[in-house]
C-alpha positions in Angstrom: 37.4 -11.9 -51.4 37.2 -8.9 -48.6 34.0 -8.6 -47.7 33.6 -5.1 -45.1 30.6 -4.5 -42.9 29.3 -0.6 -42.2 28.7 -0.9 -38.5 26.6 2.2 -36.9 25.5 2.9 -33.6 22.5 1.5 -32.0 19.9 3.7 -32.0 19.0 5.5 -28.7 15.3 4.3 -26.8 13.1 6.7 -26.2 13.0 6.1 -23.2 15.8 5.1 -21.0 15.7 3.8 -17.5 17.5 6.9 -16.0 14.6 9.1 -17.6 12.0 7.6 -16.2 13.4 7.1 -12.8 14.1 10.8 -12.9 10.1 11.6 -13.8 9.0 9.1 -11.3 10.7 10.5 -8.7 9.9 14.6 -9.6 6.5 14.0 -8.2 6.4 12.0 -4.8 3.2 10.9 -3.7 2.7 11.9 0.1 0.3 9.7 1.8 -2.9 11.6 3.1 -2.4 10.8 6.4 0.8 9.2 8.6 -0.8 6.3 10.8 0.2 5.9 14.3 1.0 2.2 15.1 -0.8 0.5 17.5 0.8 -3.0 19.0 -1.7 -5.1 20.5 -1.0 -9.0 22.0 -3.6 -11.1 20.8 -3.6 -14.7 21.9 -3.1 -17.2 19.0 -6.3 -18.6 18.5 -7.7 -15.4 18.3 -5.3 -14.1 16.0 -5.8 -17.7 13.6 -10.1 -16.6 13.8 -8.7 -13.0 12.8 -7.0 -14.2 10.1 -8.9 -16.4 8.8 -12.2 -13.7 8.7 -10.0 -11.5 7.1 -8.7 -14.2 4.2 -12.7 -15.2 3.7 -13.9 -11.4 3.2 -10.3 -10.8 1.2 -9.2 -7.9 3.4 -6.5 -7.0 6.0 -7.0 -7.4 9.7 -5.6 -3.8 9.8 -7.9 -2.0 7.4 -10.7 -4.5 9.5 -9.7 -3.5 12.9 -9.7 0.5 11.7 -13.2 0.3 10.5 -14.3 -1.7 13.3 -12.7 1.0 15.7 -14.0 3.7 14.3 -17.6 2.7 14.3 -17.3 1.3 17.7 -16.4 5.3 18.8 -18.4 7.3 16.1 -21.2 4.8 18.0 -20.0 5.9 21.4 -19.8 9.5 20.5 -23.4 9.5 19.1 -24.9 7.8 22.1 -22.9 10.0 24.7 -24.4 13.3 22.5 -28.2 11.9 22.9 -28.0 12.6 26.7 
């Protein structure tokens, strides 16, 4: 009793790996603008208040400080315009 099995390829996914890394990277994404970094030494406690702000509002001291940098100027530049 010989019992043979037909083997045939696998079939081919539709979409392979190499596919879709090739798609992903034909279209880069360019961010809008490139930031300029800005070091700043912070003593630790006010670094742990920072942080902790940030945590309770769910945001990064970054994207806190930028806002809070550019309304401090955009306020300067309005009152400097009045006189």
């Amino acid at each position: 009793m010989n019992k043979r099995i037909q083997m045939t390829a696998r079939p081919l996914k539709a979409n392979t790996a190499d596919q879709w890394v090739e798609t992903s990277l034909s279209t880069p994404v360019q961010p809008a603008v490139k930031f300029k970094r800005l070091t700043v030494d912070v003593d630790p406690e006010l670094h742990t208040r920072l942080r902790l702000r940030c945590v309770r509002r769910d945001e990064h001291i970054s994207d806190w400080l930028r806002a809070l940098m550019v309304s401090t100027l955009d306020a300067e530049d309005a009152g400097s315009s009045s006189t």
